[in-house]
DOLUM-24163 format. One record per residue: residue in three letters; x, z, y of N, C-alpha, C in turn. Coordinates in steps of 0.02 Angstrom, whole numbers, plus 50000, padded with zeros to 5 digits. Layout:
N
ALAXZYXZYXZY...
This chain:
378
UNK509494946448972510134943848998510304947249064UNK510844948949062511224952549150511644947949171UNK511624952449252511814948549318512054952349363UNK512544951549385512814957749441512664951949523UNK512364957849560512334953449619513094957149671UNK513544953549698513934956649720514054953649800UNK514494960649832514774960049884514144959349938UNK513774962349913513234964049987513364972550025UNK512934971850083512924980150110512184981350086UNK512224984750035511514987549997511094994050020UNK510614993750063510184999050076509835000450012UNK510135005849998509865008249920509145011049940UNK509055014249996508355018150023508295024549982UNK508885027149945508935033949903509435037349940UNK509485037150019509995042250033510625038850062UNK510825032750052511375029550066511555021450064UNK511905019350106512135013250119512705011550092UNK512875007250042513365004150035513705000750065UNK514144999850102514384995850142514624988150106UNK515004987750066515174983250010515034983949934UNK514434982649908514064984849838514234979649797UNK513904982549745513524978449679513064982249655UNK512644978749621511944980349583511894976549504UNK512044979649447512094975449394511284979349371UNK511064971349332510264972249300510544970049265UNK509904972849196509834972549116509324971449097UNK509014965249066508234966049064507724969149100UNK507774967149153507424966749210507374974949248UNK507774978049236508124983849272508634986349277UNK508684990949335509664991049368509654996849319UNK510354993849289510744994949241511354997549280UNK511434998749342512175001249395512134999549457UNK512365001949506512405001349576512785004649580UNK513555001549640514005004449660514435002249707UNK514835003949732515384999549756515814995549723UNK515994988149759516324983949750516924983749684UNK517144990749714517784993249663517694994249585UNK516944996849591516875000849495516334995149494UNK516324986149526515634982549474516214981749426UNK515754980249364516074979649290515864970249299UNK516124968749247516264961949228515494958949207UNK515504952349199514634949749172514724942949245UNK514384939149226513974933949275513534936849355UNK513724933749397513864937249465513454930349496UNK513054933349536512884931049619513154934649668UNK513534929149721513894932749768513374931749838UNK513374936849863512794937449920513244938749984UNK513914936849950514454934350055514144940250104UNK514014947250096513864950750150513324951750182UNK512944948550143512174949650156511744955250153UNK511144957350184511084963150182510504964050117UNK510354969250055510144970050007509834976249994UNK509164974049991508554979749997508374980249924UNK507954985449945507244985049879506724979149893UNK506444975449825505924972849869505494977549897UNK505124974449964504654976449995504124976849977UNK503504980950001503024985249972502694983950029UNK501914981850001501584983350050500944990450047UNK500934993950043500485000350040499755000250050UNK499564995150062498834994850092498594985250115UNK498354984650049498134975250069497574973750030UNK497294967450036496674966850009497084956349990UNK497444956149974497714950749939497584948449884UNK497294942849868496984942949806496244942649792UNK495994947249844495254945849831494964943349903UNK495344942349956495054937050003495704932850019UNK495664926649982496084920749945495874916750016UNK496604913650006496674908650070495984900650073UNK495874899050116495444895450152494994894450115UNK494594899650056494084898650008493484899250030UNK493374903750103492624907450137492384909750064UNK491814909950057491484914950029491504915149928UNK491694908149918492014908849868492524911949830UNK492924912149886493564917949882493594924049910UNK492824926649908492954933949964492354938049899UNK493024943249864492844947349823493034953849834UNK493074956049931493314961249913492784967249944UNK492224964049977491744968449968490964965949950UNK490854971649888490204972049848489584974549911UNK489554970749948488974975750012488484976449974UNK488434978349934487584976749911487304984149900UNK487824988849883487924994149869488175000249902UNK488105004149935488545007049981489215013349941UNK488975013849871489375019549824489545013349765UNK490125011649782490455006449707491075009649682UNK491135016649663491885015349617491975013049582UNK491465011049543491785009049485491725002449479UNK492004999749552492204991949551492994992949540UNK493374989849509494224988849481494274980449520UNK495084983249578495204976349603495504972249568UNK495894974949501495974970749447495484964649426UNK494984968349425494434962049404494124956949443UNK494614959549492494344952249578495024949149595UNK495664950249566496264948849608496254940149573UNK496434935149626496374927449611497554929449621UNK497604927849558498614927849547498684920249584UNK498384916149559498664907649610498274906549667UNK497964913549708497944912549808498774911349817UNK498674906049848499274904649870499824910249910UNK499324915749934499834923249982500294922749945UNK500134924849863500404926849864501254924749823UNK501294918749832501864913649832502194916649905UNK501824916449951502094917150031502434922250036UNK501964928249990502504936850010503004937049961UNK502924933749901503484934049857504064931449892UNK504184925449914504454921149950504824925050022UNK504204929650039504654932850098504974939850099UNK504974941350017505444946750003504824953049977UNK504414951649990503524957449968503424955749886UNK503534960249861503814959349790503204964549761UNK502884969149802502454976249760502074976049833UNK501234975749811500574975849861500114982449819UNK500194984949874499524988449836498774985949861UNK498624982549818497764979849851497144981849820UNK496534980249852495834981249836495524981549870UNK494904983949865494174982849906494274983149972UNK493714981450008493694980250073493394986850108UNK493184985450163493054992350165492184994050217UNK491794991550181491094988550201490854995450151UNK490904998250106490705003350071491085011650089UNK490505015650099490915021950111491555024650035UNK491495018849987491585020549928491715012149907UNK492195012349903492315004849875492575002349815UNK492635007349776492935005949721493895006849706UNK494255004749652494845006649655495645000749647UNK495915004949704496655000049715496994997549645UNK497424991949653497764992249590498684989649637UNK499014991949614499754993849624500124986349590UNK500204980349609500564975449564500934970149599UNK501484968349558501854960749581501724956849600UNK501824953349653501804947049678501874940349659UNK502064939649591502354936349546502154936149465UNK501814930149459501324932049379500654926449391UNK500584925749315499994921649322499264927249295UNK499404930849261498884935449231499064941749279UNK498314943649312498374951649330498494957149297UNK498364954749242498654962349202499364962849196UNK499794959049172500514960349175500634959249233UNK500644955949294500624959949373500784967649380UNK500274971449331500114976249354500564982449360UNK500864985349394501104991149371500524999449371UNK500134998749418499735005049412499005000149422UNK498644999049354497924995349379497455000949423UNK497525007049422496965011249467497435014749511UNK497625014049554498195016649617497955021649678UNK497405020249664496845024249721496405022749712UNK495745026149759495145025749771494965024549829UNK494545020149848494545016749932493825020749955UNK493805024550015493605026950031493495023650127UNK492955023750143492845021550218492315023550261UNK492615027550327492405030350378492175026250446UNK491955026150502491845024550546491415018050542UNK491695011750595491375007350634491065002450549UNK491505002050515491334996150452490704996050407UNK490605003150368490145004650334489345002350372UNK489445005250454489005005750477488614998250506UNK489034992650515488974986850519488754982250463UNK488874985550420488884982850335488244987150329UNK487854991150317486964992150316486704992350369UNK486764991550445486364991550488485884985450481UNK486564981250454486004973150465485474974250424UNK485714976750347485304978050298484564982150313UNK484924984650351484054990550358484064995550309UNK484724998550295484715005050240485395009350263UNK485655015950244486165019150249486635018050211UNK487175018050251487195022950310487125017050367UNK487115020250427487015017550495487635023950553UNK487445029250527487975034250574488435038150550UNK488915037750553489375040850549489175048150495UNK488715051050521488435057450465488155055750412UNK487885047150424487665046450337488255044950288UNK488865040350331489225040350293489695044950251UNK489805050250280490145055950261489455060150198UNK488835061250210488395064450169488545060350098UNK488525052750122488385046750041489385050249988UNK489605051350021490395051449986490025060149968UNK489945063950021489845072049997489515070049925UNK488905067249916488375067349885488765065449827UNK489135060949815489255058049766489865063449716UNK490375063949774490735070449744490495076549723UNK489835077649736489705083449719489405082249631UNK489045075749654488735073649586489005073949519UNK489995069749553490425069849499490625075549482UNK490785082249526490815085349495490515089349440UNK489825089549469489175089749422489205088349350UNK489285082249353489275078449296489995078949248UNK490515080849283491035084149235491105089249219UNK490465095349235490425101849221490085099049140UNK489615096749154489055094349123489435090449041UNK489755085149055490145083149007490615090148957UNK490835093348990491165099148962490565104148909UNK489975104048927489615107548904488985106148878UNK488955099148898488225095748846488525089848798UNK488595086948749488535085548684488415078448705UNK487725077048749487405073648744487015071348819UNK487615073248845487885069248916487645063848926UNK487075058848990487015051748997487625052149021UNK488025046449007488595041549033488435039249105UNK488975039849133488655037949219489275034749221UNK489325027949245489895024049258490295026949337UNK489715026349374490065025349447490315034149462UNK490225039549416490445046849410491035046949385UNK490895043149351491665042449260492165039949318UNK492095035649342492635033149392492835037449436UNK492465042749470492675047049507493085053249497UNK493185053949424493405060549385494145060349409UNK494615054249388495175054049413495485057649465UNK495015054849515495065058249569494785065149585UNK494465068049559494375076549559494875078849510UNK495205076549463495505078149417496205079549456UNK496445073649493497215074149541497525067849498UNK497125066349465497715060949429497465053749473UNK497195054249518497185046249544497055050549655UNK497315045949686497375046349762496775045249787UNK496765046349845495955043749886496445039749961UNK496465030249955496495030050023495985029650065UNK496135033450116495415033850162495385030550246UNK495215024150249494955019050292494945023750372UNK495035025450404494845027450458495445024450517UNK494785023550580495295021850645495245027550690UNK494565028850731494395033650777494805042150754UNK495005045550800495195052350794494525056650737UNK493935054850770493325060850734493455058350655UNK493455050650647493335047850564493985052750534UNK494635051550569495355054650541495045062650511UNK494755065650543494865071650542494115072650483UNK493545069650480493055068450425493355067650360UNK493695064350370494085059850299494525067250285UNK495005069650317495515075350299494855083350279UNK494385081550308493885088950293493575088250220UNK493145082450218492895082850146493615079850081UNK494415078850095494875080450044495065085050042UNK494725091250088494845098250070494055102350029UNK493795101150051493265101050022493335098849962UNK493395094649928493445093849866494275094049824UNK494665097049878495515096349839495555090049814UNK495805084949855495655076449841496585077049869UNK496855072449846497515069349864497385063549895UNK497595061949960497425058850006497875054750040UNK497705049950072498395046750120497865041550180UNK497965041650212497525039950292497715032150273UNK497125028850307497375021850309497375018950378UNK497815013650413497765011750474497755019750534UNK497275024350540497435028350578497555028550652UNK497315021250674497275019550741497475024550806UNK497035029250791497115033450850497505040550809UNK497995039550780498235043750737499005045950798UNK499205041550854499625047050908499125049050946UNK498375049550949498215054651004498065062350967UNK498245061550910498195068450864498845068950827UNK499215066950815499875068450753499925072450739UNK500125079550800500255085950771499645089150719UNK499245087050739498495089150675498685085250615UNK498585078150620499015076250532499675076450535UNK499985080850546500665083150518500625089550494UNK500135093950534500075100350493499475100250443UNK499195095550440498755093750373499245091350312UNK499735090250332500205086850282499805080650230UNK499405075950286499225068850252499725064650277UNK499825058750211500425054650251499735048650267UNK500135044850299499775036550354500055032750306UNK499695028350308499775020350321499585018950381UNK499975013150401499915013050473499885003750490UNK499435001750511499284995650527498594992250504UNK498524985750538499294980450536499464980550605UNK499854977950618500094979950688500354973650741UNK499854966750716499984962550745499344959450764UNK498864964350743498254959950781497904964050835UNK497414960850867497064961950932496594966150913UNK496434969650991495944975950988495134970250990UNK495044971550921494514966350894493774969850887UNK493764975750899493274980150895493234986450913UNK492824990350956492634996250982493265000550936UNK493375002950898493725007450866494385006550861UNK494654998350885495255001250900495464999250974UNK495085003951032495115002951084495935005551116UNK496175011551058496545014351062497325012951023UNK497355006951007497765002450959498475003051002UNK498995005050983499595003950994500055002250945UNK500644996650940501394996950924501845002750908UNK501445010450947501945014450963501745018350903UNK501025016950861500795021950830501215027050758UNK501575021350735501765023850677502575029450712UNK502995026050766503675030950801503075036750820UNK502445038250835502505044350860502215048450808UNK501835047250761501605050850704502425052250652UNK502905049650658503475049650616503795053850634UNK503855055150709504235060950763503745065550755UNK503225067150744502805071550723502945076750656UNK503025071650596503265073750548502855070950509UNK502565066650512501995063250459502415056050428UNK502375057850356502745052750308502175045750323UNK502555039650342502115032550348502505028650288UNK502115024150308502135016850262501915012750313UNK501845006450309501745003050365501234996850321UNK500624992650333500414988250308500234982950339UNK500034975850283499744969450347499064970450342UNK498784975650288497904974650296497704966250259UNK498194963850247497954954750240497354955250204UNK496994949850216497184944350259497184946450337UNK496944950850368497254954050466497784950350455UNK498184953350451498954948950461499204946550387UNK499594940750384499814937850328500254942050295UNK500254943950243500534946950204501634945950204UNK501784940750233502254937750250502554941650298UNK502214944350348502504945850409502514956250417UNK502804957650345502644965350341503374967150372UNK504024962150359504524963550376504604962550455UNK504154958950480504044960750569503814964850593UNK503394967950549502864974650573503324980550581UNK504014981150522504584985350534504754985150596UNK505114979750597505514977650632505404979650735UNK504464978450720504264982850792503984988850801UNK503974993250741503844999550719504635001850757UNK505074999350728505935002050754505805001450801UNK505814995650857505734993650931505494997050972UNK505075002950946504705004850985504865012450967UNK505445014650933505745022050912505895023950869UNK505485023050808505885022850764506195020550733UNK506875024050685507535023950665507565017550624UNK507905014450628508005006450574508075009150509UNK508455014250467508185016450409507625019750388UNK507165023150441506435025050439506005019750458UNK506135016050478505775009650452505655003950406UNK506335004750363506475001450315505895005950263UNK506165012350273505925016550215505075015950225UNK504695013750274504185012750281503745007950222UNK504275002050226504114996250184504204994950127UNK504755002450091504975003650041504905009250001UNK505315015650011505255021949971504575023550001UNK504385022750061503965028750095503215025750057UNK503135018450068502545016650033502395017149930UNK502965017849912503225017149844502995025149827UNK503145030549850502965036649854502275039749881UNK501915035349934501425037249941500715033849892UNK501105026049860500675024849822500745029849739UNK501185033049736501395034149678501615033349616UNK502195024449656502305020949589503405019649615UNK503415026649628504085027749648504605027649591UNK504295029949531504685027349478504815023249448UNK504365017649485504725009449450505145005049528UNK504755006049594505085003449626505035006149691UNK505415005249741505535006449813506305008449821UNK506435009549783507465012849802507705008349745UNK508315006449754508745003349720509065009249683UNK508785010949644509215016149577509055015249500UNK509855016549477509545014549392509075017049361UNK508775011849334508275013749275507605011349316UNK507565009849399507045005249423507024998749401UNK506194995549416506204991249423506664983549458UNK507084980449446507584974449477507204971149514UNK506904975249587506664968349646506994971249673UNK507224964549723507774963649792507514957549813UNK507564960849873507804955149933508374955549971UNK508704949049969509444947150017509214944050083UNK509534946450110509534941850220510064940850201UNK510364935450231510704933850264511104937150310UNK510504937250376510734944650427510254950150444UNK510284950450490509854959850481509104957250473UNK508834960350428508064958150416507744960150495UNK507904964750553507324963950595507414958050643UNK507994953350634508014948050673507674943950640UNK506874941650669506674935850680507164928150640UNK507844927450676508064918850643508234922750571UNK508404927750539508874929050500508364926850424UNK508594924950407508304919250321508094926950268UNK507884925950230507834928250154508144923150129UNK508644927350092509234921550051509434922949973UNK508844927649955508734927849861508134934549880UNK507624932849825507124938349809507264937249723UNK507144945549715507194944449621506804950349622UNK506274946849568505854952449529505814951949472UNK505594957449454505764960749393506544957249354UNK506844957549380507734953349378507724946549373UNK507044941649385506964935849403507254933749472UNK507644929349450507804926349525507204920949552UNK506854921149598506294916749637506514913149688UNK506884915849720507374912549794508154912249780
């Protein structure tokens, strides 16, 4: 069944602003976007001038597998037991009725990319899905979205207690070498023995030597940034930085590495040695650099709810109100690699939107309709 939503100013996030739009959906994708003048006829929501996005994206969260006020019952998002887990799938840990994620649907966060935590130099792999759904699998739009990869202060806190590696920084980088080298090993090996042992936690890694799956890679400190960017050359890995803490006291280095950021969350406290160097300003100066961001809440760090504030002081602090939008939208939609179902309002995408009222970076201004997959929710 279709629906034309009309008479909003539509940030398509493909290049242009409508000043006075419409958006007609068809079974749960835009079927037209245009101005006021050429909507065609059909059953209409009038959105009185409201402003009309893509839904929002969050690029980097762990939602789902550390579920609201459960403690340890609800905390599936790191396997410590292990320090090399790919072939853990956050599909198989995501809880669909944690209440988040009613909250981000609700506040216009329509597409999360979530999974493992980041206690393993190797944590296993992201999955790309809706906010909206009772089964994770139809959630899903990309169940393997990346590969979680983690540098610095975490790993090392996560086996010290243990009494095993890694503990420094060089073990952690050797345990990822070791393993990539293995996989590759073992896919020479498959090509040319018959009678190949099956190795699960390799098989999972192929993707990713192959190019058909991403590596996000966990790092805050400048040295981890630049570890993480050496061994995805080392192995020709497709890559995207996560958080990146101290990512303006270097930019011009990841800009001519051409890795894009994720960048956050950007509302909590310098909670640990590594991000001694934590600024607001981080994502305007890596962007003036030339480094493509996305912006995230990390949730549970920050509530998954509050990704449209994290814009909102990403702008505040320099950058452009449509490069910040595009943070929360195309830019994360493209760096996760699921740009062909959603982040821009263009036909033949996925039908999520969110409506304000008034300008989404004002604080009073409402969410005043979210629709996914051409479901109206708000």
């Amino acid at each position: 069944m279709g629906f034309i939503i009309e008479n909003a100013r539509i940030y398509t996030m493909a290049g242009e602003i409508i000043e006075n739009g419409f958006v007609c959906v068809e079974n749960g994708k835009i079927a037209d976007v245009g101005s006021m003048e050429n909507a065609p006829e059909g059953e209409r929501f009038n959105a009185n001038g409201g402003i009309l996005l893509p839904g929002l994206i969050d690029a980097h969260t762990h939602i789902g597998l550390f579920n609201e006020g459960m403690r340890f019952e609800g905390e599936d998002g790191n396997e410590d037991t292990d320090p090399i887990t790919p072939h853990l799938r956050a599909l198989d840990g995501i809880y669909p009725q944690d209440i988040a994620f009613n909250e981000a649907a609700l506040a216009g966060v329509t597409t999360v990319v979530t999974g493992p935590g980041s206690a393993n130099p190797i944590g296993g792999t992201f999955a790309a899905i809706k906010t909206r759904g009772v089964c994770v699998d139809d959630m899903a739009i990309n169940p393997s979205a990346a590969m979680k990869f983690a540098f610095g202060e975490n790993p090392k806190i996560s086996y010290n207690s243990k009494e095993r590696s890694p503990v420094t920084r060089m073990a952690t980088a050797a345990l990822i070498r070791e393993t990539l080298f293995k996989a590759q090993e073992y896919a020479d090996s498959r090509l040319d023995e018959e009678d190949c042992d099956f190795d699960m936690k390799l098989e999972a890694i192929l993707p990713l030597l192959d190019g058909e799956l991403i590596a996000q890679m966990h790092a805050h400190r400048a040295d981890d940034i630049f570890t993480a960017i050496r061994i995805s050359r080392e192995f020709d890995i497709d890559m995207a930085l996560v958080h990146a803490t101290e990512g303006h006291l270097i930019a011009e280095k990841i800009a001519e590495a051409k890795v894009p950021v994720i960048c956050g969350p950007m509302l909590n406290s310098r909670s640990k040695p590594e991000l001694a160097h934590q600024t607001v300003k981080n994502a305007a100066i890596l962007a003036k650099a030339g480094v493509k961001c996305a912006l995230c809440t990390d949730h549970p760090e920050v509530p998954q709810n509050y990704l449209m504030l994290s814009a909102a002081l990403a702008a505040a602090e320099g950058v452009g109100e449509y490069e910040a939008l595009a943070m929360i939208t195309i830019n994360a939609a493209e760096i996760a690699g699921i740009e062909t179902r959603v982040g821009s309002i263009e036909v033949g995408k996925d039908a999520d939107f969110v409506l304000y009222a008034g300008h989404p970076f004002d604080t009073r201004s409402k969410v005043s309709g979210v629709w996914i997959d051409g479901e109206r929710i708000v």
